[in-house]
Each structure stands twice: as structure tokens, then as C-alpha cells.
N, C-alpha and C positions, 0 to 999 in steps of 0.2 A: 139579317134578311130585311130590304125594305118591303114598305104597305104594297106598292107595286108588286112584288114578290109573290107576298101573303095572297094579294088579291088575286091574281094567275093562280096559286094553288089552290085556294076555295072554288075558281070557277073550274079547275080540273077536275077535283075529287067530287063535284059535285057533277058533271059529265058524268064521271066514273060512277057514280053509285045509280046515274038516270042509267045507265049503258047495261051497267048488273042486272037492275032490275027489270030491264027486260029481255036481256040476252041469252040465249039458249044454252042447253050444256053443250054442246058442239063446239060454241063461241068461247066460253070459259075455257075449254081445253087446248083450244089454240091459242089466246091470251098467257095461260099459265106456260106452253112453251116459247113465246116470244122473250117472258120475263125469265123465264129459268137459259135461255141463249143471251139474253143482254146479262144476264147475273157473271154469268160465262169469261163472256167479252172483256165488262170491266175488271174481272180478276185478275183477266191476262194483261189487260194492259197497265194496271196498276204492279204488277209484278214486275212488264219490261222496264218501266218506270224506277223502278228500285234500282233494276239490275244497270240499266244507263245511268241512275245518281254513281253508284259504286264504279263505275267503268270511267266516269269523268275523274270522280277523285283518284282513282289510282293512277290515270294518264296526265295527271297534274301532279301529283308525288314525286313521276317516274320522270315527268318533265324539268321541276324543281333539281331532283339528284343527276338529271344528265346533265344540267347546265352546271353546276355545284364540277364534276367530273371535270368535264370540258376545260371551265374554267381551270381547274388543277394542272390538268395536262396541259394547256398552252403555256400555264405560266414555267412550267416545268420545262416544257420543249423552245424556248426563247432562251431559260438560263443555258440549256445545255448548249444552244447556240450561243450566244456569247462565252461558254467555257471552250468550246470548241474554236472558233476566232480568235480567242487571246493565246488555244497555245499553238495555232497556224500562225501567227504573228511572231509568238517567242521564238517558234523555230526559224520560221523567215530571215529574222534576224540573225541569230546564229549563223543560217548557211549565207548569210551576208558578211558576217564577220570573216568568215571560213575564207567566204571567197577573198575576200580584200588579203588575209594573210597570206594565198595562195599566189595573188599577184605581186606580192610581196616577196614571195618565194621563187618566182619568178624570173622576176627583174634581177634578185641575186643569182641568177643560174645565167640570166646573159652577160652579168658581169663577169661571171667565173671566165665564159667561154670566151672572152675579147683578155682574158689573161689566164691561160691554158696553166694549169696545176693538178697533182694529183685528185683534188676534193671534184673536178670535174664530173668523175664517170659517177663515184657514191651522189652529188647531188641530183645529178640526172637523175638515177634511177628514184632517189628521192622524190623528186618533183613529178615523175611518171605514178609513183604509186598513191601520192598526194590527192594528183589528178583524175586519176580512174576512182578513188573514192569519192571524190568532191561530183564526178557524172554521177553512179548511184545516188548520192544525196538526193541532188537534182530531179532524179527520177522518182525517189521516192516522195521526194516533195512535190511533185507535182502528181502522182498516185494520190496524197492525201487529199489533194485539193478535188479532184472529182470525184474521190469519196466524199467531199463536206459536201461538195455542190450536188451529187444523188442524195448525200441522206438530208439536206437543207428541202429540193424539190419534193422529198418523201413527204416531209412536215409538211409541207404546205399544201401536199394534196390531202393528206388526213386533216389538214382543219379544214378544206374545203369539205371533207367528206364530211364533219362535223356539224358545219355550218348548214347546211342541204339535208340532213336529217332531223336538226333541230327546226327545220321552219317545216320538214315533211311534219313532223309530230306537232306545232304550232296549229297546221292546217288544220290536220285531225281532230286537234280539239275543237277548234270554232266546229266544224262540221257535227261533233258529237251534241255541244250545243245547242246549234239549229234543230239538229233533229229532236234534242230533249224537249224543248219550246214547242214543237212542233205536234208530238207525242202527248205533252201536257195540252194542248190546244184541243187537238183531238177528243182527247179523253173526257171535256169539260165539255164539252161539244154532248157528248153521246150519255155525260151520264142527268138519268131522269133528276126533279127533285124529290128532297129526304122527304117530303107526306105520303109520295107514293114508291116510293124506292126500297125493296126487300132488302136484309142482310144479304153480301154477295157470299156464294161458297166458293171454297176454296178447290181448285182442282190439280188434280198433279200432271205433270208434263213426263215425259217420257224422256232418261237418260241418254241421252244421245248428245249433246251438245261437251264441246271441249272440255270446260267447267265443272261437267256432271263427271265425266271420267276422270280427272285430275282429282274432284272430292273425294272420290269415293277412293281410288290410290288412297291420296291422304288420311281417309280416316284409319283405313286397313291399319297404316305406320301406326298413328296413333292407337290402337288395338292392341301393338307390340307384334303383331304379325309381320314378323321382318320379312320372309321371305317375301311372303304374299302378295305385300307393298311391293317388294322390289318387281315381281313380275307385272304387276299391274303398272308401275313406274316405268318400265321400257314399254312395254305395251303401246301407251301412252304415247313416249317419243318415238316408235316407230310408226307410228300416224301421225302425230302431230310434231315435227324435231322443230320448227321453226316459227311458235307461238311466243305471247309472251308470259307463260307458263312453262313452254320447258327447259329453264335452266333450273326453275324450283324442282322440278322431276328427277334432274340429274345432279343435283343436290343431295335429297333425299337419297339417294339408289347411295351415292357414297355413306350419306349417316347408315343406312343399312348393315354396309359393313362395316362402319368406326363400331356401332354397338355391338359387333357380333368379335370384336375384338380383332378381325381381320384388318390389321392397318394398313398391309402392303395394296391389297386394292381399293382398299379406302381410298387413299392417295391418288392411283390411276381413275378413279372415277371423277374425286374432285379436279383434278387436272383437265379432264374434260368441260366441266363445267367455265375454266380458265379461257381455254384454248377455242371451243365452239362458241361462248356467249359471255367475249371479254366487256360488252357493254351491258351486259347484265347486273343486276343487284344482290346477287349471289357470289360474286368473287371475290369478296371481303371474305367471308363466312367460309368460303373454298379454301381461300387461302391459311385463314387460322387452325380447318381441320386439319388442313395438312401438315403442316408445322406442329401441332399436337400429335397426330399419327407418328410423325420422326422420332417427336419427345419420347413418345409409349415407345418403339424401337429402340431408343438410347441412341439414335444419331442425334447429337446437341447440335453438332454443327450446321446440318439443311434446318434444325427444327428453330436455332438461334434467326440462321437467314430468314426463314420464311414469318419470323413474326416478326422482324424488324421491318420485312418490308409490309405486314398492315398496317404498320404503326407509319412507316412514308410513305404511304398512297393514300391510307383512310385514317385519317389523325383523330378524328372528327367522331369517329365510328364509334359504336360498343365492342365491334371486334377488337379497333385498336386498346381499348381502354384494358381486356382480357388479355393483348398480347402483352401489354407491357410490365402485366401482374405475372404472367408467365416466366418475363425475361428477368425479371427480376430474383425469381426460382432458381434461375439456369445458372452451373457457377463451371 
């Protein structure tokens, strides 16, 4: 603190003690509630302050592993398009070749017919059944081709959609920033200084917010209260299905029943968490329970697939790292 500082508090607390001594009790008791509503204030706002640091870090985490994602799947969806292209090409050529023998096969049929012999009518018929397979080809070749070309437009509107949520979630952040700066601006603004400033108390807020019922779910699990979690975990999703907390909800609601040794709806539950919130950070985890659920079963076969595939989509993971100790079991 500089002299400037000091010397503004000396001449306040010296206000203050001229102001004591002669201010009634009347004045003292609305004084002490002015400081017991500013003690108030700054709690709460030092608390939304916490809660915006944690909210920025976690949508920076969330933003880091989208992009990490992203990147994967384009690079993934360009090989498959070029695997796809090279074997629209192999085949091209082939029904190129077809054709050329075909014309080939052809020209021998007119030669037959300008020197009439028995092999006539069998080549005919020959070149007829040639022909009608070589239209199928044609057709199916060209079927594949507007399937490459829907499922090429597909990709490219998923990376559009990609691209358009990663700068929605870009904005987000700059905005959560402004507003942090802004909140901290504030709060420097309103709070007194430390000569006359009481310890603030602490006051509790009222359960009601996403976060507060999502914890308290959570702690239940952590309890061992399986069921109890579990009810309080739909609860949860039937208010809130489209946060970014409920795919951890419907996470848990499956561990509920992996621990309770029910694996068949273990499985249906992780599946949901697949299927509802495929860009979630739960679907590693989804996917390993589930593959372990099959193991407990004795299906080796879905329980072999389903961890190979953590192991190529999240290489990188601790899930993948458990699948591949898994697969290594599996004989």
C-alpha cells in the first residue's frame, strides 16, 4: 500500500472515531447493518468469482479436448474418403476393362453373323447374358457413386457443424472473460479498505442451482447409496437432459448398475450416454464400461470390439491405456 493509501486511511478512521464519538445508538445500529449487508455482498461475490475461475477452466479443458476430437475425426473422415475414391476408381476400371472385353465380344458376334455357323445362336445368347450383367454393373456403379457423393456432402456438413460450434464455444469464452474482468472490477470497486474492513461471514445459498443437485446426486453415489444416486441421477436428467453435466449423470446411473453387478443394463444405460451426448467427455469411459460389462458376461467377442475401438478413437486416453491391458487378458 503506498503513503497516499495510508494517508486516505488515517484520515478515514480518524472520521470514523470523530463520527463514534458522537453518534447515537440509533446511528451505531444502522452502521452495524450497513457493514453486516456489505460483509454479505462481498461473500457473494467473491464466491461467484470462484465459481466463474472454475467455469472458465473447465470450458477451456472442454474446448482444448473438442478441438484434440475434431482434429481426429477430420483426419479420420478424409482417409476414409480417399479409401473410398481409390476403390470407386478400382472398380471404374475394372467395369472399363469389362466393357472393352465386352466390345470385344461383340465385334466377335458380328463376325459370326456375316458367316452363319452353328456357334451363332450359343454366342448370341452368350453376348445377351454378358450384356444384361454389364447394365447391372453400370447401375450398381453408379448407385455407389451417389452414395459416395451423400455420404462425402454428409462430412462436410458435420465439419461445418463442427466448425460453427467450435467458434460458438470460442465466443463463450471471450464473453465468460468479459464478464470475469468485469465482476472482478466490481468487486474492487465495493470492497472498503483492510483498516476498516471486518472479517466477511460466510453465508449459504440455497440448493437450487444445476450444480447443487448434480453434487448432491454425486455425493449420494459416493455414500455407496446406489440406488438412491440412481434416483436422484434421473431426477436430475429429467429437468435438466441438456447441460453440460448430463452426460456425467448418465454415466453414473450405468456405474450404478455395473456395481450392482447388473451388466445387461449397465450396458443400455452406457449406450445412452454414446448415443444422446456423442460429443461429450464421457464416451471413452462409456465405451470401456461397456466392453467390460460383455467381458463379466463372457461375450469376448462385443467385449474384444468394444475396446479396440477405445483404443482407435481415444489412443491418447487412460481408457485406452485400461483397454489395451484388457485386451491383452482376452485370449
Amino acid at each position: 500500500m503506498g503513503k497516499e493509501d495510508w494517508r486516505k486511511g488515517l484520515i478515514l478512521l480518524g472520521v470514523m472515531l470523530s463520527v463514534w464519538g458522537c453518534a447515537t445508538a440509533g446511528d451505531i445500529q444502522l452502521l452495524d447493518k450497513d457493514i453486516h449487508r456489505l460483509e454479505l455482498q462481498i461473500g457473494q461475490i467473491q464466491r461467484e468469482k470462484d465459481s466463474m475461475k472454475k467455469e472458465i477452466e473447465t470450458l477451456r479443458t472442454e474446448l482444448a479436448t473438442f478441438k484434440k476430437e475434431t482434429e481426429a475425426h477430420y483426419t479420420s473422415l478424409q482417409a476414409e474418403h480417399l479409401k473410398t475414391r481409390a476403390d470407386l476408381n478400382l472398380r471404374l476400371e475394372t467395369l472399363q476393362s469389362e466393357t472393352r472385353t465386352l466390345s470385344t465380344g461383340v465385334e466377335e458376334y458380328k463376325a459370326f453373323l456375316k458367316t452363319p455357323t452353328k456357334e451363332i445362336s450359343r454366342v448370341k445368347e452368350d453376348v445377351e447374358v454378358r450384356l444384361r450383367i454389364l447394365e447391372e454393373k453400370g447401375k450398381a456403379h453408379e448407385e455407389r457413386n451417389r452414395s459416395f457423393e451423400e455420404k462425402q456432402y454428409a462430412l462436410e456438413e458435420k465439419n461445418r457443424f463442427y466448425e460453427e460450434r467450435l467458434r460458438g464455444m470460442e465466443d463463450r469464452l471471450k464473453g465468460l472473460d468479459a464478464k470475469f474482468t468485469s465482476k472482478v472490477s466490481d468487486l474492487e470497486k465495493m470492497i472498503p479498505p483492510k483498516e476498516v474492513m471486518a472479517e466477511p461471514k460466510a453465508t449459504l445459498l440455497p440448493s437450487t442451482t444445476v450444480g447443487s443437485l448434480y453434487k448432491d446426486a454425486y455425493e449420494t453415489f459416493q455414500r455407496g447409496d446406489l440406488e438412491g444416486a440412481r434416483r436422484k441421477f434421473e431426477a436430475f436428467l429429467k429437468q435438466y437432459p441438456n447441460t453440460d453435466l448430463s452426460d456425467n449423470a448418465q454415466f453414473w446411473i450405468g456405474e450404478t448398475y455395473f456395481l450392482k453387478k447388473d451388466y445387461e443394463k449397465a450396458i443400455l444405460e452406457y449406450e445412452k450416454v454414446i448415443v444422446k451426448y456423442p460429443e461429450g467427455d464421457k464416451v471413452s469411459s462409456a465405451l470401456l464400461k461397456q466392453g467390460l460389462s460383455f467381458l463379466e458376461l463372457g461375450d469376448k467377442t462385443n467385449a474384444r470390439n468394444l475396446l479396440r475401438r477405445v483404443v482407435d478413437r481415444f489412443p491418447q486416453t487412460e481408457q485406452a491405456e485400461i483397454a489395451k491391458k484388457r485386451l491383452e487378458t482376452i485370449k
